[in-house]
ChimeraX commands (.cxc) that place a marker at each C-alpha (Angstrom):
marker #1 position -14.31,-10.85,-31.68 radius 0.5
marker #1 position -17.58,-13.26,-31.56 radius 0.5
marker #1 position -21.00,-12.31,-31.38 radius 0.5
marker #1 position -22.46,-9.44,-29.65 radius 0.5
marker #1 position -24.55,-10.59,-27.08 radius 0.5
marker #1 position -27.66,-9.05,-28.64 radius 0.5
marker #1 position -28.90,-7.33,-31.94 radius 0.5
marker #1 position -28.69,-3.64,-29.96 radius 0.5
marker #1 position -25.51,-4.30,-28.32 radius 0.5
marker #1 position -21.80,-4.01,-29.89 radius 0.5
marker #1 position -18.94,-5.77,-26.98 radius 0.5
marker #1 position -15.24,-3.87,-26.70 radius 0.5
marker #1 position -13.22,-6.37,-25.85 radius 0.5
marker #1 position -9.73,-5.32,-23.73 radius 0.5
marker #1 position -7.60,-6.06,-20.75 radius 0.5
marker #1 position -8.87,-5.60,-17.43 radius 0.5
marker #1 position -5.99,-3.68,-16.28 radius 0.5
marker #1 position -6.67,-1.06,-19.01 radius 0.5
marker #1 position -9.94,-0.61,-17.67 radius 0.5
marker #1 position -9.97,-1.09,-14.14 radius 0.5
marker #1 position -6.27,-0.92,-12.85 radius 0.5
marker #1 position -7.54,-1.11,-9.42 radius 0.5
marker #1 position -8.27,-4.64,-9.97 radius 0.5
marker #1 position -4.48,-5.47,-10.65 radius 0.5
marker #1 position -2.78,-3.08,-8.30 radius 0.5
marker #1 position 0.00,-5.89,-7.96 radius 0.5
marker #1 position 1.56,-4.44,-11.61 radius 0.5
marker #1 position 0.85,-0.59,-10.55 radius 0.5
marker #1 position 3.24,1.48,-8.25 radius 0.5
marker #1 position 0.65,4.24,-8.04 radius 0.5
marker #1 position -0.36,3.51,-4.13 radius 0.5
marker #1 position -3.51,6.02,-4.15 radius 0.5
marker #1 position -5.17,2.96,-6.73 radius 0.5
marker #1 position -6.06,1.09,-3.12 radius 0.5
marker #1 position -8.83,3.39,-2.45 radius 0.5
marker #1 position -10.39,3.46,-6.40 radius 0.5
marker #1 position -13.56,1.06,-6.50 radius 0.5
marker #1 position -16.60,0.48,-9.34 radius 0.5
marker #1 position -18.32,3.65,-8.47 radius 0.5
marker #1 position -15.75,5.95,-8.28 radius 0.5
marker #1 position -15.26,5.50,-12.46 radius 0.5
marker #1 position -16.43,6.61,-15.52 radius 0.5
marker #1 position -15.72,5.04,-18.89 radius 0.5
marker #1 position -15.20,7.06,-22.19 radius 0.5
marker #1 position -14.04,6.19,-25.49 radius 0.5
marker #1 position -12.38,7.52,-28.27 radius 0.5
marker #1 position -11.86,6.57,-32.00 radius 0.5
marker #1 position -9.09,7.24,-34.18 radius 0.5
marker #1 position -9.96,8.47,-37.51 radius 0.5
marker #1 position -7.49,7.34,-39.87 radius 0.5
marker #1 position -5.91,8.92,-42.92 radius 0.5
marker #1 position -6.67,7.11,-46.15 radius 0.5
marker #1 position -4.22,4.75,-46.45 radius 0.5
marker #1 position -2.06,5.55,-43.78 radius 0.5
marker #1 position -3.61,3.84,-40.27 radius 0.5
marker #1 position -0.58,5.39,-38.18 radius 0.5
marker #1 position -1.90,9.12,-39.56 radius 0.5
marker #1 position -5.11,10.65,-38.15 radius 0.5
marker #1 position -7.06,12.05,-35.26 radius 0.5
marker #1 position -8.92,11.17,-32.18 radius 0.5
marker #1 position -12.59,11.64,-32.46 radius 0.5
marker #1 position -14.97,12.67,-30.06 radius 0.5
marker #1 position -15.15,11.31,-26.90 radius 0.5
marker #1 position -17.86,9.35,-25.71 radius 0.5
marker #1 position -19.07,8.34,-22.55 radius 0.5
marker #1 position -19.92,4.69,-22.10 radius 0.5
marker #1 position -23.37,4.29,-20.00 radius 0.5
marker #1 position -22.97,0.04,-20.55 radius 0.5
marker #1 position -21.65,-1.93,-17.36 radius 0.5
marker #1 position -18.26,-3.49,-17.65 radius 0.5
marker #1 position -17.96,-7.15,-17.38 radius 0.5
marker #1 position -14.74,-9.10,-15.69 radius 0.5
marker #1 position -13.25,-12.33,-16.13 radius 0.5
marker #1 position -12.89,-13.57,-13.07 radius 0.5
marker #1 position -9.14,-14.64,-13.02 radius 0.5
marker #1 position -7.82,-13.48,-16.81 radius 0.5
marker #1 position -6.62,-10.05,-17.43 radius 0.5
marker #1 position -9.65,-9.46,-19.64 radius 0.5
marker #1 position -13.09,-7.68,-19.67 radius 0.5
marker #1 position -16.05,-6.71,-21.92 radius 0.5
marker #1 position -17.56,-3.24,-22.33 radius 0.5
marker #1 position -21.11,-3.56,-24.06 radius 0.5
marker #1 position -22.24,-0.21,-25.71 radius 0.5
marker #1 position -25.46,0.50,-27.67 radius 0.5
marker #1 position -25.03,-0.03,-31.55 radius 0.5
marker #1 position -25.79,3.14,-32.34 radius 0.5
marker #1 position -22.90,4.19,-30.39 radius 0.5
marker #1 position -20.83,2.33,-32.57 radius 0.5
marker #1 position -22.49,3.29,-35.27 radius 0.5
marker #1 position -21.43,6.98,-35.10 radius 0.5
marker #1 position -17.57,5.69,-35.64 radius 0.5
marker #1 position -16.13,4.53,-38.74 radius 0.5
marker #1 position -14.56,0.86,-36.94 radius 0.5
marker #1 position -11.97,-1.25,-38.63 radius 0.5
marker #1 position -13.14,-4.55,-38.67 radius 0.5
marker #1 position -10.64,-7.58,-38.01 radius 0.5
marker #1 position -12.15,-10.83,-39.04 radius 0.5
marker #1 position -11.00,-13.81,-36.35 radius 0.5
marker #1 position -8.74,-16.48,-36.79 radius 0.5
marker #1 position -10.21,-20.29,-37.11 radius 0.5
marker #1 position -10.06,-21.87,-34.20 radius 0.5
marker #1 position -8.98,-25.31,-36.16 radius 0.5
marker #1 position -5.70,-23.37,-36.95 radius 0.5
marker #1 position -3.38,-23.54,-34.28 radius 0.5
marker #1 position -0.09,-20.69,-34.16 radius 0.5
marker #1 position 3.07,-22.37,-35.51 radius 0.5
marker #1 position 6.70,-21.55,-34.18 radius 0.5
marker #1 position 7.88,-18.56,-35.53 radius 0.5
marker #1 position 4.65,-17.61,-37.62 radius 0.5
marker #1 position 4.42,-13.59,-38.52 radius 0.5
marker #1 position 2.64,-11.78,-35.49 radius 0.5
marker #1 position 1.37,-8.33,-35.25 radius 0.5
marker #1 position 0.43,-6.19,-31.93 radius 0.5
marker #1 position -1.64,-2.83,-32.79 radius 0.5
marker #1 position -2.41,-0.85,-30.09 radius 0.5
marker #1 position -2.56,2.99,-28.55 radius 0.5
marker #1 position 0.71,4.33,-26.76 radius 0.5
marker #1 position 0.61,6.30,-24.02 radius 0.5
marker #1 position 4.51,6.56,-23.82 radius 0.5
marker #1 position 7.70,7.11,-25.82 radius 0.5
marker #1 position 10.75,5.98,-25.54 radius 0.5
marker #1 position 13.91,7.95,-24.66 radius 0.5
marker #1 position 17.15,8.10,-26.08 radius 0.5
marker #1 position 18.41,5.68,-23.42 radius 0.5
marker #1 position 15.71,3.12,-23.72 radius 0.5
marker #1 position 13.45,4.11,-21.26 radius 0.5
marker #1 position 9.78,4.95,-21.60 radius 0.5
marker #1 position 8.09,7.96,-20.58 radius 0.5
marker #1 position 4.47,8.35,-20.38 radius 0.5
marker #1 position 3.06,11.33,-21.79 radius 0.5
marker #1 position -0.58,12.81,-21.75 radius 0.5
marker #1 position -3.00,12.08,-24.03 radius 0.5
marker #1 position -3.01,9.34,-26.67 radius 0.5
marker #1 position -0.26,9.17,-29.41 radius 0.5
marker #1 position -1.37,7.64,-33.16 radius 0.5
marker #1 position -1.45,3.71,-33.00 radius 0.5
marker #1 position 1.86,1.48,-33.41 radius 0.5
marker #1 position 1.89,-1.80,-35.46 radius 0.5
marker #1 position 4.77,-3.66,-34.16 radius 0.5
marker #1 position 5.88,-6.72,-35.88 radius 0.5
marker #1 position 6.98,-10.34,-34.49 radius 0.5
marker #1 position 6.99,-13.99,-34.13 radius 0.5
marker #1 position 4.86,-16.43,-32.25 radius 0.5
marker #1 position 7.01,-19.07,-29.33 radius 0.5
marker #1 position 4.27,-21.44,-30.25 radius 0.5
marker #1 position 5.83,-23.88,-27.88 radius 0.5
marker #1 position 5.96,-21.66,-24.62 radius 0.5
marker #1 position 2.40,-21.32,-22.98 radius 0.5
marker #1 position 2.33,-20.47,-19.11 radius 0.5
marker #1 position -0.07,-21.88,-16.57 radius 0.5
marker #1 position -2.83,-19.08,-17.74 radius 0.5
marker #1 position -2.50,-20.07,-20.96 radius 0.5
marker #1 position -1.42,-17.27,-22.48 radius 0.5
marker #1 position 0.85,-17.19,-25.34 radius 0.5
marker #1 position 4.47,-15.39,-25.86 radius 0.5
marker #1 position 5.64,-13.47,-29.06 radius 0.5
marker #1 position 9.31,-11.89,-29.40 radius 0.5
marker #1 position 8.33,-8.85,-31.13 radius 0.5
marker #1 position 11.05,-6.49,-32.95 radius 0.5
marker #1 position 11.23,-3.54,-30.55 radius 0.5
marker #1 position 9.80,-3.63,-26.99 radius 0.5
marker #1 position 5.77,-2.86,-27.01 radius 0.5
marker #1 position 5.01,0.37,-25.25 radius 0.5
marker #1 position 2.92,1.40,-22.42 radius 0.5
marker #1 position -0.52,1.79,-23.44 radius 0.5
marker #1 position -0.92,-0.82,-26.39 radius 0.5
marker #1 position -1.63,-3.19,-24.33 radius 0.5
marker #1 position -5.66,-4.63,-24.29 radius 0.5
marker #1 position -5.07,-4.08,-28.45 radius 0.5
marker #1 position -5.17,-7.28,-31.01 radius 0.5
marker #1 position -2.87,-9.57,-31.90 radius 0.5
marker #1 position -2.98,-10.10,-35.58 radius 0.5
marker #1 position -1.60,-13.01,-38.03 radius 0.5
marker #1 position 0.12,-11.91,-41.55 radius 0.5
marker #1 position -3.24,-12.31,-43.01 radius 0.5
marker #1 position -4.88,-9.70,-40.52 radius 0.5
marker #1 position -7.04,-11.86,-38.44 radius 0.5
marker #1 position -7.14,-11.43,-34.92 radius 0.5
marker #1 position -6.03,-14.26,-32.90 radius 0.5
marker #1 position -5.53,-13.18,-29.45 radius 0.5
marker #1 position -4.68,-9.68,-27.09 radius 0.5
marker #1 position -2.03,-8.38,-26.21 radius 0.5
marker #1 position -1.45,-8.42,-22.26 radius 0.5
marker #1 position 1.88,-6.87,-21.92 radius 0.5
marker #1 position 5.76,-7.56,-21.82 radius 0.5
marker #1 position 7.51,-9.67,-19.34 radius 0.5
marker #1 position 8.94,-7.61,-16.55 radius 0.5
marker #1 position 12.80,-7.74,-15.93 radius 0.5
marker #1 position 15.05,-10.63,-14.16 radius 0.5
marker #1 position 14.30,-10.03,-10.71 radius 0.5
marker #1 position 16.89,-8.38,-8.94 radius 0.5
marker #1 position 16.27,-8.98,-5.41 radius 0.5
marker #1 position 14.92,-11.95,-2.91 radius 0.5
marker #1 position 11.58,-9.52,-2.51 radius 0.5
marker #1 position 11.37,-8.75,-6.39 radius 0.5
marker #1 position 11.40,-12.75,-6.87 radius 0.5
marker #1 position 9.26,-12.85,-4.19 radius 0.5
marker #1 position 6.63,-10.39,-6.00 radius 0.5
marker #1 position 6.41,-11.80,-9.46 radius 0.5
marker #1 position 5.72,-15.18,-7.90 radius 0.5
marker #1 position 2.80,-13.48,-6.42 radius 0.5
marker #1 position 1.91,-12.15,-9.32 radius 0.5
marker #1 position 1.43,-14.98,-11.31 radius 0.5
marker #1 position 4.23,-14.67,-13.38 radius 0.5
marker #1 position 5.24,-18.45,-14.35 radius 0.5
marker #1 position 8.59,-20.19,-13.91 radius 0.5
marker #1 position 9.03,-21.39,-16.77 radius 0.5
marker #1 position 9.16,-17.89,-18.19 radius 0.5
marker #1 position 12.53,-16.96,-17.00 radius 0.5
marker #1 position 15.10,-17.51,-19.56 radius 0.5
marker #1 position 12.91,-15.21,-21.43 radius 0.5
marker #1 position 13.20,-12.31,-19.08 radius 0.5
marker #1 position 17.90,-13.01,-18.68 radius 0.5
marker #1 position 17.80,-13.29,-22.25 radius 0.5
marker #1 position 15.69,-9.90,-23.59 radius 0.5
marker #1 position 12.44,-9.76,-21.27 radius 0.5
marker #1 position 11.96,-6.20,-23.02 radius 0.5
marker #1 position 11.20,-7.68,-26.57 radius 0.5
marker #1 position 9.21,-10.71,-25.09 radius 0.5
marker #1 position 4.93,-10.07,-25.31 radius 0.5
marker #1 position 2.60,-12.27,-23.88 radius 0.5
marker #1 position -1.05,-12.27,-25.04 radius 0.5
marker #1 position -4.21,-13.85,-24.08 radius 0.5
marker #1 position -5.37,-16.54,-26.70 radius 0.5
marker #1 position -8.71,-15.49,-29.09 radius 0.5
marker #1 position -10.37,-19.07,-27.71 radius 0.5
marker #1 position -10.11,-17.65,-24.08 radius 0.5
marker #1 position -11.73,-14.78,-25.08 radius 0.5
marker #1 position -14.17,-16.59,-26.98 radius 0.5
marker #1 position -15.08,-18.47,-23.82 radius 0.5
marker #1 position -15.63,-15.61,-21.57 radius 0.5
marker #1 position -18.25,-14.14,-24.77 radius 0.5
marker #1 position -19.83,-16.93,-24.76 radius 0.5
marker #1 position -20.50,-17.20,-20.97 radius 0.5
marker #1 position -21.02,-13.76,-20.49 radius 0.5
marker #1 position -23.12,-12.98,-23.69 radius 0.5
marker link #1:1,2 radius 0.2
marker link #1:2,3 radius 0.2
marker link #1:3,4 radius 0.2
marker link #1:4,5 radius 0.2
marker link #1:5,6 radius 0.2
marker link #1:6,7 radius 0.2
marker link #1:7,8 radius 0.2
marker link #1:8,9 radius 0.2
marker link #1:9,10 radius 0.2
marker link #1:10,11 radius 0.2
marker link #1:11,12 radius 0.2
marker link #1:12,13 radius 0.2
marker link #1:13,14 radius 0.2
marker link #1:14,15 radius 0.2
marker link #1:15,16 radius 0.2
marker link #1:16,17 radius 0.2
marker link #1:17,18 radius 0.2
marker link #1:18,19 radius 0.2
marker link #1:19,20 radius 0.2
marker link #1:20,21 radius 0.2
marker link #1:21,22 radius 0.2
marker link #1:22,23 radius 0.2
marker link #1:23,24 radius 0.2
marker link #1:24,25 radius 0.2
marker link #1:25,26 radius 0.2
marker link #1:26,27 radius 0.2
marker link #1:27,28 radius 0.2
marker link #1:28,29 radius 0.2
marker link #1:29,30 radius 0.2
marker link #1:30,31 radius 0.2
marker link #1:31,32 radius 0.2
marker link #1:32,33 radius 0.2
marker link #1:33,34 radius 0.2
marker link #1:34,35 radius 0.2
marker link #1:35,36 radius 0.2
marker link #1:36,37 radius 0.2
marker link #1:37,38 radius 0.2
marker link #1:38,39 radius 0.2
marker link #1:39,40 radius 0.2
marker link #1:40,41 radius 0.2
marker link #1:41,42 radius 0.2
marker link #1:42,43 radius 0.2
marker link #1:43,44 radius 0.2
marker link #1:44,45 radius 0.2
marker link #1:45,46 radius 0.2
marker link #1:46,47 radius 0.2
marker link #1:47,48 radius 0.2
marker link #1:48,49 radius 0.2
marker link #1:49,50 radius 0.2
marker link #1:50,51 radius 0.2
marker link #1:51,52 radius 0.2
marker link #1:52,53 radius 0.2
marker link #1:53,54 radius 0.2
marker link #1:54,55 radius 0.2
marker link #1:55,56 radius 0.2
marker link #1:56,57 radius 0.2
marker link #1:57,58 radius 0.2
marker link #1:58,59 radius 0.2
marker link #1:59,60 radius 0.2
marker link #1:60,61 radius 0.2
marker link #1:61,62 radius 0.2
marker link #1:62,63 radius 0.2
marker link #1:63,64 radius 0.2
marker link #1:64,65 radius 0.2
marker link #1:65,66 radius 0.2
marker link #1:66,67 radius 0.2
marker link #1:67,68 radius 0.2
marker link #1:68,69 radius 0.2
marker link #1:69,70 radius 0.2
marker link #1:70,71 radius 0.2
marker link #1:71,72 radius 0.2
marker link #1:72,73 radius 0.2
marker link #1:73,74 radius 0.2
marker link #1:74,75 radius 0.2
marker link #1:75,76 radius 0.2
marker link #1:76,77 radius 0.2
marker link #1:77,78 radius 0.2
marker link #1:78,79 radius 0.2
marker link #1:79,80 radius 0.2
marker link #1:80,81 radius 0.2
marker link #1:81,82 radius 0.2
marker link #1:82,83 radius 0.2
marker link #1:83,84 radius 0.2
marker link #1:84,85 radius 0.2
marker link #1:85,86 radius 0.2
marker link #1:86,87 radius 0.2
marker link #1:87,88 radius 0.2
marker link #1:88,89 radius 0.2
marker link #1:89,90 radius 0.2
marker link #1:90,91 radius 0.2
marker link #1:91,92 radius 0.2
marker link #1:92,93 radius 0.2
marker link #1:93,94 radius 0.2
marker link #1:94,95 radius 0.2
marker link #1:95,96 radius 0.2
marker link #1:96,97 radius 0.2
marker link #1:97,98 radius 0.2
marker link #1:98,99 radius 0.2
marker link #1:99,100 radius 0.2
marker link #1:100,101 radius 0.2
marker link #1:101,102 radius 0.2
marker link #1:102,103 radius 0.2
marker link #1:103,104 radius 0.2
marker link #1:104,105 radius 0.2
marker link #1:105,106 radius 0.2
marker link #1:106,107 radius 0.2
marker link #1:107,108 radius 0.2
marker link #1:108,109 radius 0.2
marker link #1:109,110 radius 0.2
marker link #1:110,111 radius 0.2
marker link #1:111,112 radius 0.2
marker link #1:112,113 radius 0.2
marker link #1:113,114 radius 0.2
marker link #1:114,115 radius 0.2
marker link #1:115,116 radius 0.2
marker link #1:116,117 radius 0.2
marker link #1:117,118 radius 0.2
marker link #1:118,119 radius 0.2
marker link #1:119,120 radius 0.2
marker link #1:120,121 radius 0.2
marker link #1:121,122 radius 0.2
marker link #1:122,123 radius 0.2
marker link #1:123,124 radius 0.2
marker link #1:124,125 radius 0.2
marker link #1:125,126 radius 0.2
marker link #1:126,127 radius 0.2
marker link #1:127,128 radius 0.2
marker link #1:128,129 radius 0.2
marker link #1:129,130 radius 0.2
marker link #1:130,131 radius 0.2
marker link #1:131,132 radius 0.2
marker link #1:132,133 radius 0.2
marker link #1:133,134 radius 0.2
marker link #1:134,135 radius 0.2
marker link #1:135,136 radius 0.2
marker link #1:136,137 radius 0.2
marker link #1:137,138 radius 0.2
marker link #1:138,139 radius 0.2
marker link #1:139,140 radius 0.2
marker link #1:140,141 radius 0.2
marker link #1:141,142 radius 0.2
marker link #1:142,143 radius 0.2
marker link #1:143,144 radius 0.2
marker link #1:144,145 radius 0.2
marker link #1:145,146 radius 0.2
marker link #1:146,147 radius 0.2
marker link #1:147,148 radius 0.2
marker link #1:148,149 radius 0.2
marker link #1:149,150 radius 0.2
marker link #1:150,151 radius 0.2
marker link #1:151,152 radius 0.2
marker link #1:152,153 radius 0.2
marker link #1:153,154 radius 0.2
marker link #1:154,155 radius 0.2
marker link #1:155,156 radius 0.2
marker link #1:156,157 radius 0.2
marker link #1:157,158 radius 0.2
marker link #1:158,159 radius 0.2
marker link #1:159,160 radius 0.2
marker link #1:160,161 radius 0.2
marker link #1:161,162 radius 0.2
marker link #1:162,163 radius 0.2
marker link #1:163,164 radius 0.2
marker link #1:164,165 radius 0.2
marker link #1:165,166 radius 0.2
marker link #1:166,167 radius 0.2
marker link #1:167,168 radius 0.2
marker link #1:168,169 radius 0.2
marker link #1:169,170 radius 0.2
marker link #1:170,171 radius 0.2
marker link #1:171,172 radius 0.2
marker link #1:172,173 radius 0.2
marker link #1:173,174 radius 0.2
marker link #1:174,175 radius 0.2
marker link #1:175,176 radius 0.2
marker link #1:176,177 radius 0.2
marker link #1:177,178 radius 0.2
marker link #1:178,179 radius 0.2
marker link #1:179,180 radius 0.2
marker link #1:180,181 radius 0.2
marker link #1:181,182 radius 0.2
marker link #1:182,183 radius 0.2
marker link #1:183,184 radius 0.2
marker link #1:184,185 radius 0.2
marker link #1:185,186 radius 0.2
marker link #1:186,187 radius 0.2
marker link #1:187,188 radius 0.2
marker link #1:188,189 radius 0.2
marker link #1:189,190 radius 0.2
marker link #1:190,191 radius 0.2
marker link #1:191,192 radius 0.2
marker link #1:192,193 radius 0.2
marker link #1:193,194 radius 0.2
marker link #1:194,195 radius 0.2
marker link #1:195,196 radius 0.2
marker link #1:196,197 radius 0.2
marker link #1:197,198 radius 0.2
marker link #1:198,199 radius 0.2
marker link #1:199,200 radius 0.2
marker link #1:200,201 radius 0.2
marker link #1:201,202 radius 0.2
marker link #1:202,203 radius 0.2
marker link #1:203,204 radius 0.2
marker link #1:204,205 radius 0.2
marker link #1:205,206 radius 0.2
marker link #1:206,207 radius 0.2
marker link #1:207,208 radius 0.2
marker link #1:208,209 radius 0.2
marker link #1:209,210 radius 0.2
marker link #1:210,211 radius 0.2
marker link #1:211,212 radius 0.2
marker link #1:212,213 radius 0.2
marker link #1:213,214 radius 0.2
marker link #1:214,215 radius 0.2
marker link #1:215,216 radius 0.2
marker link #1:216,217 radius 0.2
marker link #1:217,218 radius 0.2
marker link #1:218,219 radius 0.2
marker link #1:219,220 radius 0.2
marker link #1:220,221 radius 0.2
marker link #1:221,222 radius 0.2
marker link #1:222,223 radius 0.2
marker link #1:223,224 radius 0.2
marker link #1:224,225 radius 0.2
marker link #1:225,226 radius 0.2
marker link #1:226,227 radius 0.2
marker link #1:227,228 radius 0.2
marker link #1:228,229 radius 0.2
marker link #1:229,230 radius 0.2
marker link #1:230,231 radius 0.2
marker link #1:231,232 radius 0.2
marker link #1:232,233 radius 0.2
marker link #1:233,234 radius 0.2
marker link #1:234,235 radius 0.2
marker link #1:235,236 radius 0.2
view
């Protein structure tokens, strides 16, 4: 969303944790992410190529590598990737137009969260990550217009829990326009004094917790499309 910061540049907009989960090692288990920095990565992308009709049907083009540096916000779980226009050029992208910022999200207004999994879920519930990329989900929900933590982000109860991987995608109203993206899904009730003790380090807000007793699974927070706004603008 927002202007590109100049006529030869196109911005990719996502989650910092997607792209650099080094930064955000407090929501990873993998303990060998302590010794990743900057230099030690290399960004690529890939576009789906949709069937006519059908956005869940398709392929993954070819992969590109991304020669633009990426850009952090420096406490929201978001960053910018600029890439050459002609880059973008050489995919066919969907374009979502953005929601007016004079239009506030109501309780219980249609939400949906479109993103790239990188897990399934077994019979039992749980997910399991898999390799690769599988086709893109568009889950279905409704805004809690009246819950908003102290980052500002905004909450959604969603019809089945989001998976691992869509997260960094767009949150889209019922008539298509982005309007925020999707961070992720509240973690469980802690269960333990030191898992209490670790989502209060990791930001995770109070006022959140009848949320997580109640169904924390089906509960996705996102970050609002005027936040990013503000960090395009600043960083454009």
């Amino acid at each position: 969303p927002g202007p590109p910061p100049s006529p030869s540049k196109v911005v990719l907009v996502t989650c910092s944790h997607v792209l650099a989960p080094y930064k955000w090692r407090q929501h990873f288990k993998e303990p060998w992410l302590e010794f990743v920095k900057n230099e030690h990565v290399e960004c690529r992308i890939q576009a789906w190529k949709q069937a006519e009709g059908d956005p869940s049907r398709g392929q993954l083009g070819v992969e590109t590598r991304v020669q633009g540096l990426s850009i952090y916000h420096h406490t929201l779980d978001l960053c910018m990737l600029p890439i050459h226009k002609k880059t973008a050029d050489a995919y066919d992208l969907m374009p979502f137009e953005d929601r007016d910022q004079g239009e506030p999200l109501a309780e219980s207004e249609e939400l949906t969260f479109v993103g790239f999994p990188s897990a399934v879920s077994s019979p039992g519930g749980e997910q399991q990550e898999k390799l690769g990329v599988l086709p893109p989900r568009w889950v279905h929900g409704r805004a809690l217009a009246s819950i908003r933590d102290k980052q500002g982000r905004f909450y959604a109860k969603t019809e089945e829990r989001l998976a691992v991987g869509m997260s960094g995608g767009p949150v889209l109203d019922r008539h298509g326009r982005c309007c925020g993206i999707f961070q992720g899904i509240l973690p469980p009730p802690p269960q333990t004094p030191e898992e209490e003790e670790a989502q209060a380090a990791s930001d995770l807000d109070p006022i959140l917790r009848p949320f997580q007793i109640e169904g924390w699974e089906r509960h996705a927070g996102f970050i609002p499309l005027a936040a990013v706004r503000a960090f395009l603008e600043e960083k454009k």
